[in-house]
N, CA, C and O atoms as a DFTB+ gen file, in Angstrom:
696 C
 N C O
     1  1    -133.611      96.160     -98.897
     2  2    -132.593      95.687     -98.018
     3  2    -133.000      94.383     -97.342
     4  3    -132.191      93.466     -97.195
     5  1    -134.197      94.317     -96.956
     6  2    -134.796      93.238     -96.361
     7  2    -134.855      92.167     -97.167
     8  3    -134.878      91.079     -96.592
     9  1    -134.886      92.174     -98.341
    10  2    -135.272      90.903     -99.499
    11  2    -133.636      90.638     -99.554
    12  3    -133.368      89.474     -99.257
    13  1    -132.563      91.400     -99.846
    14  2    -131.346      91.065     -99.456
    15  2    -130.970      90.357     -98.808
    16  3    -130.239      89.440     -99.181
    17  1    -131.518      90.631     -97.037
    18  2    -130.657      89.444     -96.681
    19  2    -131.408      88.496     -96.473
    20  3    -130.806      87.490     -96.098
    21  1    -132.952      88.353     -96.600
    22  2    -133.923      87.256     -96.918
    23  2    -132.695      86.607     -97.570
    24  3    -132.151      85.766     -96.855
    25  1    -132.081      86.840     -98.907
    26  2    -131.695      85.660     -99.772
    27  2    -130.546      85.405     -99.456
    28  3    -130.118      84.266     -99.645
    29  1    -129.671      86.483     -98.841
    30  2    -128.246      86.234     -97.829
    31  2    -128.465      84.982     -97.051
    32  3    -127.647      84.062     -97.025
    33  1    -129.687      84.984     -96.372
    34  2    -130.022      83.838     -94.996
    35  2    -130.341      82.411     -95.937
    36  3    -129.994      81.310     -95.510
    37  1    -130.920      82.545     -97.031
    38  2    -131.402      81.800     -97.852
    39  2    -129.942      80.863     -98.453
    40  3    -130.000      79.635     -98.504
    41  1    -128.997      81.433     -98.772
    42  2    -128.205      81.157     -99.317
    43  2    -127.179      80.476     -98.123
    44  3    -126.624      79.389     -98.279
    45  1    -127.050      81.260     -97.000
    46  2    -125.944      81.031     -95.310
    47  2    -126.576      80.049     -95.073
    48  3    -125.909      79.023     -94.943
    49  1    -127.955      79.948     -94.930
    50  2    -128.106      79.015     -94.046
    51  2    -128.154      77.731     -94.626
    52  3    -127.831      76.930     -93.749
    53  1    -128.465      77.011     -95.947
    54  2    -127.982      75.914     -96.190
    55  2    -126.251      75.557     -96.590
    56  3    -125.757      74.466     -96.876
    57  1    -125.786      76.506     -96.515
    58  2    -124.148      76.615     -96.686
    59  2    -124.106      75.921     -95.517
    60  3    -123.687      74.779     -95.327
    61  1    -124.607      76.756     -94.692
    62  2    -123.707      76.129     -93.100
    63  2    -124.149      74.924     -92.690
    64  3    -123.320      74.255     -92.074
    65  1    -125.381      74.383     -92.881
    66  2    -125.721      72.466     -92.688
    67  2    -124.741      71.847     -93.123
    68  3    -123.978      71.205     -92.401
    69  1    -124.602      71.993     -94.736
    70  2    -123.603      71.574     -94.939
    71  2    -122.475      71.333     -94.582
    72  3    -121.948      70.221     -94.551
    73  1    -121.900      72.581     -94.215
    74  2    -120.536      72.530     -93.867
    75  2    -120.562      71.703     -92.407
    76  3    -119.670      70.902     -92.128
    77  1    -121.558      71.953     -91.611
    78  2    -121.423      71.386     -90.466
    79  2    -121.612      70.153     -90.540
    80  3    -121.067      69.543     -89.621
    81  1    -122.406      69.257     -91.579
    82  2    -122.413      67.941     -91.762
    83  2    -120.702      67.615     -92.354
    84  3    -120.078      66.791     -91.686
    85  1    -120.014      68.218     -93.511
    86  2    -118.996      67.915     -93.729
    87  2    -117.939      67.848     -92.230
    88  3    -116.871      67.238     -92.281
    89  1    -118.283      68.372     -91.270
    90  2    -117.331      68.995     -90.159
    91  2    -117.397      67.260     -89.271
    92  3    -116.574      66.502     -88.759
    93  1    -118.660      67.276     -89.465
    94  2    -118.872      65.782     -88.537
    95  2    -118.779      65.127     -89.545
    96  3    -118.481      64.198     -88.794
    97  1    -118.742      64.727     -90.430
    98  2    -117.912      63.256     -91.417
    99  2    -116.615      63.619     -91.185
   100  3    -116.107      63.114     -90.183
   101  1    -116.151      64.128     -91.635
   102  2    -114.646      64.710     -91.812
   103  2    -114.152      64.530     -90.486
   104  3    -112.922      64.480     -90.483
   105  1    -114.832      64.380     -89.011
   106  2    -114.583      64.446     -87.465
   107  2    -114.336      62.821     -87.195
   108  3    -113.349      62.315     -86.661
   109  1    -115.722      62.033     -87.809
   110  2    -115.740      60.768     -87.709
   111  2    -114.655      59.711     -88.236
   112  3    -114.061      58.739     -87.770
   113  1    -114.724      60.606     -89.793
   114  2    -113.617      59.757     -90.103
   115  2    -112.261      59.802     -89.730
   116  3    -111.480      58.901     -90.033
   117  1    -111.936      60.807     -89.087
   118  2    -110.311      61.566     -88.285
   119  2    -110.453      60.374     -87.037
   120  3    -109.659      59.445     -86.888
   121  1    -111.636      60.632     -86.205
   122  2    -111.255      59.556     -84.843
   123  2    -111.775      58.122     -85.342
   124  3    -111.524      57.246     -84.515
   125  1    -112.276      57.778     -86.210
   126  2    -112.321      56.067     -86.558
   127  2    -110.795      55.935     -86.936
   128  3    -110.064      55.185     -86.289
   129  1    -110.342      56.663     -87.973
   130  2    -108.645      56.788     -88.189
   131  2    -107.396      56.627     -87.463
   132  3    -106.329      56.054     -87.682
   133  1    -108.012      57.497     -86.299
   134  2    -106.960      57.755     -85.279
   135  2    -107.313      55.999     -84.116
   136  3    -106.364      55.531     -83.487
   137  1    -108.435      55.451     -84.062
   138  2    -108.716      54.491     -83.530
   139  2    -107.865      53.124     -83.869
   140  3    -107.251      52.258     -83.246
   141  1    -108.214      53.468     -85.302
   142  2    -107.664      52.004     -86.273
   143  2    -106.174      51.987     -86.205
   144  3    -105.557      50.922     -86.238
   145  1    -105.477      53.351     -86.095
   146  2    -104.014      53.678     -85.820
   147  2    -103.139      53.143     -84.420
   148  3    -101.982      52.773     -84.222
   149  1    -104.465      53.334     -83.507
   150  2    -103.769      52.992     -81.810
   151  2    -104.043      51.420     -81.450
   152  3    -103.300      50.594     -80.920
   153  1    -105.710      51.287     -82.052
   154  2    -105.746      49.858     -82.184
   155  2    -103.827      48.654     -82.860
   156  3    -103.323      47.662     -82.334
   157  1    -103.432      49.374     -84.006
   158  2    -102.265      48.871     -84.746
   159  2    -101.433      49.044     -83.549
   160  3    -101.174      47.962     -83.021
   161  1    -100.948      50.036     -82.973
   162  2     -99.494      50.525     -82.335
   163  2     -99.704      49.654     -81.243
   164  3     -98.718      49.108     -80.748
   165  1    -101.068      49.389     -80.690
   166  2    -101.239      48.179     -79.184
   167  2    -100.727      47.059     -79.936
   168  3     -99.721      46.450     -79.572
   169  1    -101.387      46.765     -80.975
   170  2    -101.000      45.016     -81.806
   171  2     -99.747      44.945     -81.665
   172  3     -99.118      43.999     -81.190
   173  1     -99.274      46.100     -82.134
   174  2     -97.461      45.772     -82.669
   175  2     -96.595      45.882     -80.676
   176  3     -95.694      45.266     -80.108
   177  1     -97.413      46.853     -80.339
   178  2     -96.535      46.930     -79.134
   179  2     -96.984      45.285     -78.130
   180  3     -96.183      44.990     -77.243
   181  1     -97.732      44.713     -78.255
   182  2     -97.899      43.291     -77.866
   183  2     -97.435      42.207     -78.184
   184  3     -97.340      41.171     -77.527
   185  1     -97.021      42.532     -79.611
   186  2     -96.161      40.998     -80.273
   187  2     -94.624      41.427     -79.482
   188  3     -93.925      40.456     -79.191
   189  1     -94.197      42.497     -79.207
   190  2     -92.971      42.952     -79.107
   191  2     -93.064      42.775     -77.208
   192  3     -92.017      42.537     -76.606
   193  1     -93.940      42.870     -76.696
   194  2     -94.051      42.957     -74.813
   195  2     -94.288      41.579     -74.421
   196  3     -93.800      40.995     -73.454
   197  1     -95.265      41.040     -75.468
   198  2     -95.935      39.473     -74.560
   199  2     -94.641      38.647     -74.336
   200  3     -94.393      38.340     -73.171
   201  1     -93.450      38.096     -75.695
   202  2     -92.566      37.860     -75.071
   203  2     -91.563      37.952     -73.774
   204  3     -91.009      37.093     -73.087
   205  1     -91.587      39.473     -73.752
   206  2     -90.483      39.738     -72.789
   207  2     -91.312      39.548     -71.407
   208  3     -90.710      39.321     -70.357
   209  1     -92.759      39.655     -71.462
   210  2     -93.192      39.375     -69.780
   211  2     -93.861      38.035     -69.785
   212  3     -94.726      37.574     -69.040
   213  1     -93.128      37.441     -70.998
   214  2     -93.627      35.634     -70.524
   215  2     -92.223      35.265     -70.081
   216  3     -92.210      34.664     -69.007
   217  1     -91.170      35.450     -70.576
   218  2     -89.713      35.337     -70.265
   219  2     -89.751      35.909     -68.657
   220  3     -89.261      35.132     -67.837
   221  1     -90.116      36.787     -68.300
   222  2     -89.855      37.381     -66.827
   223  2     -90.633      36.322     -65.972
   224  3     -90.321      35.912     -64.854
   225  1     -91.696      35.971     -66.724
   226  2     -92.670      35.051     -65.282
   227  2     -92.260      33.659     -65.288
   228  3     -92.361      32.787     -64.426
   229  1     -91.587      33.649     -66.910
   230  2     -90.637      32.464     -66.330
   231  2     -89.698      32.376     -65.707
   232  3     -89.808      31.393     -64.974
   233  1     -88.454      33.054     -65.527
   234  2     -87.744      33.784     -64.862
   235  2     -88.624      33.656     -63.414
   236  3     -88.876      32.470     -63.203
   237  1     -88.971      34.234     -62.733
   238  2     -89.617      34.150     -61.751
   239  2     -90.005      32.886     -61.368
   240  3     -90.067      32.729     -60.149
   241  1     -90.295      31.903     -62.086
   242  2     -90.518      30.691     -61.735
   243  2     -89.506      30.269     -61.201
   244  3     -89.549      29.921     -60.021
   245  1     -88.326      30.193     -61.947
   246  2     -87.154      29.361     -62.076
   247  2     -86.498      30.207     -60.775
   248  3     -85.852      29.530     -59.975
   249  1     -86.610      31.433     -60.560
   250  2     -86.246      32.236     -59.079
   251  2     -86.880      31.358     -57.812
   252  3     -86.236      30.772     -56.942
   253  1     -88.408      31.438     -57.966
   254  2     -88.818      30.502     -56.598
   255  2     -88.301      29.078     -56.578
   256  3     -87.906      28.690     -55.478
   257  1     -88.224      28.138     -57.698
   258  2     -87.757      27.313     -57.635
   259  2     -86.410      27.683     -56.849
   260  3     -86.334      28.043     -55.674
   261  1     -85.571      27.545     -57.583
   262  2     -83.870      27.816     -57.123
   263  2     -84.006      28.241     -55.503
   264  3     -83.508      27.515     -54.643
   265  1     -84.585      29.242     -55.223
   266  2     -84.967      29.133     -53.898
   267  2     -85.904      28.581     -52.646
   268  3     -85.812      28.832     -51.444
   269  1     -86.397      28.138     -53.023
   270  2     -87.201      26.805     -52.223
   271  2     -86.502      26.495     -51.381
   272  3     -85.314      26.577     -51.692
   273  1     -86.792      26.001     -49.957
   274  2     -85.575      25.443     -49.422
   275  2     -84.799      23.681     -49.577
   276  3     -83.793      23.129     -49.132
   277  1     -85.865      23.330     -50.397
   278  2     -85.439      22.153     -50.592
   279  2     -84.294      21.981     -52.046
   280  3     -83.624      21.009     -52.394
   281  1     -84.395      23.004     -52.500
   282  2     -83.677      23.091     -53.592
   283  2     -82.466      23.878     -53.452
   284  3     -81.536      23.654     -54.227
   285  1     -82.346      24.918     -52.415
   286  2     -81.573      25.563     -51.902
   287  2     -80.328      24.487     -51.330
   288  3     -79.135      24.439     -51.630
   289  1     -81.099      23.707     -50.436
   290  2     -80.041      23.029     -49.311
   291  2     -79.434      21.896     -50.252
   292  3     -78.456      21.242     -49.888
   293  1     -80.034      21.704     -51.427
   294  2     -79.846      20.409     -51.873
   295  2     -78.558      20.742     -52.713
   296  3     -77.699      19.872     -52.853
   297  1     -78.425      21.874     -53.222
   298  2     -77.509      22.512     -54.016
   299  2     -76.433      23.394     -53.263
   300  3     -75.488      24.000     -53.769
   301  1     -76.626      23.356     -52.566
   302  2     -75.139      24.397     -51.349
   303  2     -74.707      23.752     -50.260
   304  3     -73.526      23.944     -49.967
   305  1     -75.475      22.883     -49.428
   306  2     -75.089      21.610     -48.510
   307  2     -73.796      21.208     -48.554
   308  3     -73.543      20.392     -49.440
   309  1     -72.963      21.525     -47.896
   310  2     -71.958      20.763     -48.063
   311  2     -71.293      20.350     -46.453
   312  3     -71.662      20.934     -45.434
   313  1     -70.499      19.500     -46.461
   314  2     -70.233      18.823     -45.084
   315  2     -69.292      19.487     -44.577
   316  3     -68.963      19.436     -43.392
   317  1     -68.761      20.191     -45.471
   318  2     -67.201      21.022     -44.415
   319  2     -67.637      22.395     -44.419
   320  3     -66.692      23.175     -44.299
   321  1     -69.088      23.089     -44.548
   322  2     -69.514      23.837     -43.708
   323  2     -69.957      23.508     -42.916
   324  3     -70.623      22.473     -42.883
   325  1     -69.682      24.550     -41.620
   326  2     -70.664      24.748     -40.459
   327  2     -71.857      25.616     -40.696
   328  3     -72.201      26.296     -41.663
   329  1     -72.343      25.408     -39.618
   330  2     -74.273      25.736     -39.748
   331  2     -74.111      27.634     -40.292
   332  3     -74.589      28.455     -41.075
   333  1     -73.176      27.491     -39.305
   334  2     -73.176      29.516     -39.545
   335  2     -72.834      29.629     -40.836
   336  3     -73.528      30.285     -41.614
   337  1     -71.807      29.047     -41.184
   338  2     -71.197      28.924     -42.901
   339  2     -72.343      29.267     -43.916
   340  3     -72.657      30.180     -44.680
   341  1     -72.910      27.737     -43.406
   342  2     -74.179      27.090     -44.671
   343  2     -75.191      28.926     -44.629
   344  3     -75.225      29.872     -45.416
   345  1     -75.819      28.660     -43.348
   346  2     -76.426      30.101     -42.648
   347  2     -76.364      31.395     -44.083
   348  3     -77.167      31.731     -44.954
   349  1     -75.151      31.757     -43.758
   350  2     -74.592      32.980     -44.776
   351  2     -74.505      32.190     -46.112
   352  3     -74.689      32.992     -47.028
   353  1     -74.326      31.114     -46.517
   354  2     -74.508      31.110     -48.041
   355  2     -76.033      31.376     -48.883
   356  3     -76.378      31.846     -49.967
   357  1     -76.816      30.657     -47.454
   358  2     -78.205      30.310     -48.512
   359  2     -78.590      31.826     -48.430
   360  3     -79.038      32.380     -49.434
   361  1     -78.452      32.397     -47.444
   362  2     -78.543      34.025     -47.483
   363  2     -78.105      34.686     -48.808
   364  3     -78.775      35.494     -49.452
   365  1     -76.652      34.132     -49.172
   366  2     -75.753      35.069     -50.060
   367  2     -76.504      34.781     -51.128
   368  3     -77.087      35.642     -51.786
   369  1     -76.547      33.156     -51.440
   370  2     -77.388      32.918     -52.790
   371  2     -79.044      33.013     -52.890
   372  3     -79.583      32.908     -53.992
   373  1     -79.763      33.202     -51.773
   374  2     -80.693      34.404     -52.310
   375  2     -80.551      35.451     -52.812
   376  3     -80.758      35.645     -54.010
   377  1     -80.134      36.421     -51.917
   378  2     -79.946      37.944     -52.455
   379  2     -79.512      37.596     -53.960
   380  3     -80.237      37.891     -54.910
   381  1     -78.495      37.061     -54.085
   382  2     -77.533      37.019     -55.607
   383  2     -78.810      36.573     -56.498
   384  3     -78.992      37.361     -57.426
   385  1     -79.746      35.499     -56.449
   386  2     -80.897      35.379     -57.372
   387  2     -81.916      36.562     -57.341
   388  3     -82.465      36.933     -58.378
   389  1     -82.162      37.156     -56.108
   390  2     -82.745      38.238     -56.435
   391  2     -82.311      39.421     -57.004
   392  3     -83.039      40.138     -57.690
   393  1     -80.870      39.710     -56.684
   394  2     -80.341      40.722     -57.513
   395  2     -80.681      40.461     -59.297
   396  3     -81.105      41.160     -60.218
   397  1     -80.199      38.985     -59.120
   398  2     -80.382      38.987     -61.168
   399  2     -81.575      39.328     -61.242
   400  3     -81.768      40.060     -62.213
   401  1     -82.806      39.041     -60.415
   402  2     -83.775      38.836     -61.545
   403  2     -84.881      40.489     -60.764
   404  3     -86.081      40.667     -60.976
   405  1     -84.147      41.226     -60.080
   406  2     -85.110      42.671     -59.402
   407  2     -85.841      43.269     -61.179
   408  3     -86.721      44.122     -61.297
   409  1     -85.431      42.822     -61.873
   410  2     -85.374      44.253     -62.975
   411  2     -86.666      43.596     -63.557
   412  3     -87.546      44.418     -63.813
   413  1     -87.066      41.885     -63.902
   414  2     -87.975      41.766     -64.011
   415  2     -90.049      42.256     -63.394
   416  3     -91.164      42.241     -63.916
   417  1     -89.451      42.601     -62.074
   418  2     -90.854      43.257     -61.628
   419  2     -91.958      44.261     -63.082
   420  3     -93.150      44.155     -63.372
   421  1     -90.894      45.116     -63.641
   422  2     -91.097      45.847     -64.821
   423  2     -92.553      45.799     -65.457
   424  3     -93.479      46.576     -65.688
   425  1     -92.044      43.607     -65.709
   426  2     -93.081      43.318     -66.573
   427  2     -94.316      42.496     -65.869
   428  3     -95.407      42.223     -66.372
   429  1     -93.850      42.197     -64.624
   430  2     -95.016      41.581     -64.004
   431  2     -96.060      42.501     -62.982
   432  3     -95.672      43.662     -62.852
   433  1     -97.201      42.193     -62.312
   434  2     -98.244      42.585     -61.898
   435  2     -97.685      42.911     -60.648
   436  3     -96.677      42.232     -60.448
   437  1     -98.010      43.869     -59.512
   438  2     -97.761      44.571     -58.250
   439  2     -97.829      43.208     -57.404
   440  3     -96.872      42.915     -56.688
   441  1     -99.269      42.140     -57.503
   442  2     -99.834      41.350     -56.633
   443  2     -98.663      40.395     -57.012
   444  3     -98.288      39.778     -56.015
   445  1     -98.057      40.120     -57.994
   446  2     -96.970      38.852     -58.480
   447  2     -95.932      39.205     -58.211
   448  3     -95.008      38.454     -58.523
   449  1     -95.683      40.207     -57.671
   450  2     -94.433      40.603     -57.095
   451  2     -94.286      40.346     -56.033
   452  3     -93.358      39.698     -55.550
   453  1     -95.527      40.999     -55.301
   454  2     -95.305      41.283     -53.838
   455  2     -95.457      39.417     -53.557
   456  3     -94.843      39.011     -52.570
   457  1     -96.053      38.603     -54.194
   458  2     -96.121      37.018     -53.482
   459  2     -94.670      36.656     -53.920
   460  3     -94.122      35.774     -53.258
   461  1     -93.799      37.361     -55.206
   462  2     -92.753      37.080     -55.478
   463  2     -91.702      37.249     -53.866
   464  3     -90.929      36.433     -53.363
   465  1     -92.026      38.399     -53.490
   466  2     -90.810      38.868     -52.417
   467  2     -91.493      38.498     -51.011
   468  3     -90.897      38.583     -49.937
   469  1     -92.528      38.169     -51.129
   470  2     -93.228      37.407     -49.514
   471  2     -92.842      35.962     -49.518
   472  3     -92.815      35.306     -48.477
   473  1     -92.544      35.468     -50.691
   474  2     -92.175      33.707     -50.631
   475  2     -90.562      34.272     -50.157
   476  3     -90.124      33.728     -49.144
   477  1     -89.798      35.163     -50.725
   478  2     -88.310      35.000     -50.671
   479  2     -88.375      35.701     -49.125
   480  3     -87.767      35.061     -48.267
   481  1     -88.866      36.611     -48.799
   482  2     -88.815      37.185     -47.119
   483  2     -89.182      35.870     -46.205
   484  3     -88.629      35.776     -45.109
   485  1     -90.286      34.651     -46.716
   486  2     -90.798      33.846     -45.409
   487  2     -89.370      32.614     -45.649
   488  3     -88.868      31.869     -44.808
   489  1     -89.056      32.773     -46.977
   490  2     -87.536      31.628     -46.810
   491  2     -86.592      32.200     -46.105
   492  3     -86.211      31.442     -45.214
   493  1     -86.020      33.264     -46.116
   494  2     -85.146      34.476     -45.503
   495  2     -85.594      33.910     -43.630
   496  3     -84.839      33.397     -42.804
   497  1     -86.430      34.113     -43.553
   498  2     -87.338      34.289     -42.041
   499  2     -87.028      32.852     -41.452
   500  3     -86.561      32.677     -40.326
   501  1     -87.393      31.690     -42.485
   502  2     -87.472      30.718     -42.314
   503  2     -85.719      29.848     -41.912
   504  3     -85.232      29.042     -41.119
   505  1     -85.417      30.523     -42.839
   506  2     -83.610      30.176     -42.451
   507  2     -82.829      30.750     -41.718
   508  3     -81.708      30.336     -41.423
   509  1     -83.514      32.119     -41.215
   510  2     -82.736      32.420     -39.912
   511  2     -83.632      32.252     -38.447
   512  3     -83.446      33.020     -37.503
   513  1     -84.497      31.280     -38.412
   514  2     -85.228      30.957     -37.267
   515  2     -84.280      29.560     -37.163
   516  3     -83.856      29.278     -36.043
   517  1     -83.937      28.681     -38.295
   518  2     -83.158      27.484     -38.090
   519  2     -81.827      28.116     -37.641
   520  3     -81.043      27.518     -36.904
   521  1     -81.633      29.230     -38.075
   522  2     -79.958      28.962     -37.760
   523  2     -80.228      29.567     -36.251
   524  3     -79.270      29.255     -35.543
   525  1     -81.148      30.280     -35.565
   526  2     -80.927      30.370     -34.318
   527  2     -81.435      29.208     -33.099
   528  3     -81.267      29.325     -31.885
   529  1     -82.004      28.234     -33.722
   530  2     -82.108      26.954     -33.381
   531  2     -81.065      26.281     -32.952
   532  3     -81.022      25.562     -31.954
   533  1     -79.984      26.573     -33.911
   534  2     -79.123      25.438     -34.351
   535  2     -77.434      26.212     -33.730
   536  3     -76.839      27.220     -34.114
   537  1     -77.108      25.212     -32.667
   538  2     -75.461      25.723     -32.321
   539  2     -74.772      26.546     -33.220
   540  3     -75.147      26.375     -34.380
   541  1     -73.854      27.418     -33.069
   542  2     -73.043      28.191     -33.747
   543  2     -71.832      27.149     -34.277
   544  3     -71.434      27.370     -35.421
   545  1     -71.244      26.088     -33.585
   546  2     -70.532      25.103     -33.762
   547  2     -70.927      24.034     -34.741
   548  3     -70.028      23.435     -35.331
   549  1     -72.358      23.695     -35.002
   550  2     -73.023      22.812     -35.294
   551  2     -72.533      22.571     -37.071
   552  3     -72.033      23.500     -37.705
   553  1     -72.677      21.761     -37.433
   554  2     -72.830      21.437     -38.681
   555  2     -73.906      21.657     -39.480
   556  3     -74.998      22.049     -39.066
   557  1     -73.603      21.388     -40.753
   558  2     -74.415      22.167     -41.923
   559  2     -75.533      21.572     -41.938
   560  3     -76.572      22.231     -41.992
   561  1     -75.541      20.006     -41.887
   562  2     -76.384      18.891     -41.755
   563  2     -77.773      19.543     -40.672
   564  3     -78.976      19.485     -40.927
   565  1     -76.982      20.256     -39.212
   566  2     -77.978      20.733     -38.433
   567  2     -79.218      21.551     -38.886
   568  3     -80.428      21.335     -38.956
   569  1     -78.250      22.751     -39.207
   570  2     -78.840      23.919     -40.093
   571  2     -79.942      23.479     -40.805
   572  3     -81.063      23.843     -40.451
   573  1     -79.742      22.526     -42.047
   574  2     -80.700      21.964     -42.954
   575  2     -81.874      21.575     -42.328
   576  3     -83.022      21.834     -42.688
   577  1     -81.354      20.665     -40.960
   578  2     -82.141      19.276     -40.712
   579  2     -83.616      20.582     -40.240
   580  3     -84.772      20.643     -40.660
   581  1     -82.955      21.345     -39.346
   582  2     -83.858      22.793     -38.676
   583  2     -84.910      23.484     -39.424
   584  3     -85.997      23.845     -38.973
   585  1     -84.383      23.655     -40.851
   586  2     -84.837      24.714     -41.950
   587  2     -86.039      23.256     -42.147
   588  3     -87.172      23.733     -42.077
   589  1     -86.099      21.895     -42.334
   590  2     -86.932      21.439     -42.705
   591  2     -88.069      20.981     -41.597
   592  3     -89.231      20.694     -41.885
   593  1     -87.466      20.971     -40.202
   594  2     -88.552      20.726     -39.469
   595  2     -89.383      22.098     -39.149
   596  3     -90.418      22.252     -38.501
   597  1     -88.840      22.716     -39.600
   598  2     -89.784      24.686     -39.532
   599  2     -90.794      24.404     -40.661
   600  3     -92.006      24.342     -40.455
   601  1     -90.215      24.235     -41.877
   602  2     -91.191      23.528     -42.811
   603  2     -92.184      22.804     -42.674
   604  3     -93.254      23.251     -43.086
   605  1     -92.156      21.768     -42.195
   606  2     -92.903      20.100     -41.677
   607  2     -93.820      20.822     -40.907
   608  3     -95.006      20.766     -41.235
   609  1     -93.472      21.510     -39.913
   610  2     -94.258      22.308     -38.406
   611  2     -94.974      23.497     -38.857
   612  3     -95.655      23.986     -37.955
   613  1     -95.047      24.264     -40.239
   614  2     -95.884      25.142     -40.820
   615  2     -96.659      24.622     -41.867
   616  3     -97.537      25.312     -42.384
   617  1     -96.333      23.031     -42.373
   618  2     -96.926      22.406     -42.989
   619  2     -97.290      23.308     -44.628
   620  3     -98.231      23.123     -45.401
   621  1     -96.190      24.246     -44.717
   622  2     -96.178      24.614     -46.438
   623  2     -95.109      24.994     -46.499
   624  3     -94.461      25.212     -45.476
   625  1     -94.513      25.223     -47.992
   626  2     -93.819      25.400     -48.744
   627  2     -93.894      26.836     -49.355
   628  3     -94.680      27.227     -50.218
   629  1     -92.893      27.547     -48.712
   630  2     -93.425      29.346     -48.868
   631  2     -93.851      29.664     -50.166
   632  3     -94.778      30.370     -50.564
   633  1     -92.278      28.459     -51.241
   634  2     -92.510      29.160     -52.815
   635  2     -93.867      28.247     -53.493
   636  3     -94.052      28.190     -54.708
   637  1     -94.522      27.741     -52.748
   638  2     -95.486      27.377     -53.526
   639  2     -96.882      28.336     -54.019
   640  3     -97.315      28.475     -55.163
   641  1     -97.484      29.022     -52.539
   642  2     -98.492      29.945     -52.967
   643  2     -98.100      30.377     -54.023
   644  3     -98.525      29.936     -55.091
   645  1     -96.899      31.657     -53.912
   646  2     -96.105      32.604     -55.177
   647  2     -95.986      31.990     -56.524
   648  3     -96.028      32.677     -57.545
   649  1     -95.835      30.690     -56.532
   650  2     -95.254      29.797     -57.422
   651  2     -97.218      29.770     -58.485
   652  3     -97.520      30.095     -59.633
   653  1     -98.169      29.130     -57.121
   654  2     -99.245      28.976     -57.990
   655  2     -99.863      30.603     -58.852
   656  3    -100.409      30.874     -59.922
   657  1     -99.304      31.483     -57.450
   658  2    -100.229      32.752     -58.043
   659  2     -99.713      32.885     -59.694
   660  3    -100.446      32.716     -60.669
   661  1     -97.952      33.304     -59.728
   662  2     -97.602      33.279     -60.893
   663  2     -97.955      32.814     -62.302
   664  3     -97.995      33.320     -63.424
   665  1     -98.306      31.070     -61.487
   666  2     -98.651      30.551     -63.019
   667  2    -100.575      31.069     -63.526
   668  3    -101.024      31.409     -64.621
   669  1    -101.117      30.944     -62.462
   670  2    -101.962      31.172     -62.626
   671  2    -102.357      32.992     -63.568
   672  3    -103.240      33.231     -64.392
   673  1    -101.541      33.714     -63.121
   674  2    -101.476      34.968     -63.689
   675  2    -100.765      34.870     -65.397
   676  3    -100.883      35.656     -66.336
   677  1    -100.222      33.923     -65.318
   678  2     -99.767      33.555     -66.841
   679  2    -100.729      33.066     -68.024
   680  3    -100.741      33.278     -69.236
   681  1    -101.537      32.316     -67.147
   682  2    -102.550      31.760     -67.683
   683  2    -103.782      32.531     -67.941
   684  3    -104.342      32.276     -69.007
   685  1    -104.182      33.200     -67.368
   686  2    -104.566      34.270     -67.585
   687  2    -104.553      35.114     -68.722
   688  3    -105.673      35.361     -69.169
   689  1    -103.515      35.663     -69.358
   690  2    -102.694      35.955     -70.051
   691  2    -103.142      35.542     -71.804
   692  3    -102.953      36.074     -72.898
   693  1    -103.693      34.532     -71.398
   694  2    -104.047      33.284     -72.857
   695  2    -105.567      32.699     -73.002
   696  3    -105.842      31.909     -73.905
C-alpha cells in the first residue's frame, strides 16, 4: 500500500508543478491581454474626448473674453440706455453666456472652473459696485465710465487670471 502511493505522490506531485506553472502562464497572459485591451479602449476613448475638451476650453476662452468688461461695455453700450438699463443688460448678457456654456464644466478641471466662475462672480461684483456708484437717472456712459475706474483702482482685469489659468491648463494637455 505504501509503495502505492509512494508512486501516486510520484506521479501528483509533478502533475501539479505543472499545472500550477500552466495556471501562472495562462494568468499572465489573461492580464498582459486584458492590459493591452484597456491600454486600446483609453487610446480610442482619447481621440474621441481630447477634441470635445479642447472645444470646451475654447469655449471658455471665448466666455471670459465676451465677458470682460471691456468687451462687455463695448458691445451693449448704448446712449439711449440709462445706467440702470445698461446695469440689467450686462447682467442679462452674462447669465445668458453662462447659461450656454454651464454644460461645458463636464470636460474641464474643478480648479478651471472654479477661476472660470470667480472671474464671472468678480465682473458680476464689479458691475454692481458701479451701478451703485452711479445715479439711478444717470446715463449709460456713467455706468461704464464707473465699471472702469473700479478696474483702474484694483489695477486687474478679473478675466485675465481665469483666462491665463485656462490656457495654461491646455497646454498642459500637449
Amino acid at each position: 500500500m505504501e509503495i502505492i502511493f509512494a508512486d501516486f505522490i510520484k506521479i501528483l506531485l509533478p502533475a501539479a508543478i505543472v499545472l500550477y506553472a500552466m495556471f501562472l502562464t495562462v494568468r499572465a497572459f489573461l492580464n498582459k491581454e486584458l492590459e493591452r485591451k484597456l491600454v486600446e479602449v483609453k487610446l480610442r476613448s482619447t481621440e474621441v474626448v481630447l477634441p470635445v475638451r479642447l472645444q470646451a476650453y475654447e469655449r471658455m476662452c471665448l466666455f471670459l473674453e465676451r465677458i470682460s468688461p471691456n468687451n462687455l461695455i463695448l458691445r451693449l453700450n448704448n446712449d439711449v440706455f440709462s445706467a440702470i438699463e445698461l446695469h440689467h443688460v450686462l447682467l442679462s448678457e452674462i447669465r445668458e453666456e453662462y447659461n450656454h456654456n454651464v454644460s461645458q464644466q463636464v470636460y474641464m478641471s474643478d480648479e478651471a472652473w472654479n477661476q472660470v466662475r470667480s472671474a464671472m462672480e468678480e465682473i458680476i461684483s464689479i458691475i454692481n459696485n458701479a451701478a451703485a456708484q452711479v445715479h439711478a437717472e444717470g446715463r449709460s456712459m456713467d455706468l461704464a465710465k464707473a465699471i472702469f475706474e473700479i478696474i483702474i483702482q484694483q489695477e486687474l482685469n478679473p478675466t485675465s487670471k481665469a483666462l491665463r489659468f485656462v490656457k495654461d491648463e491646455i497646454r498642459q494637455s500637449f
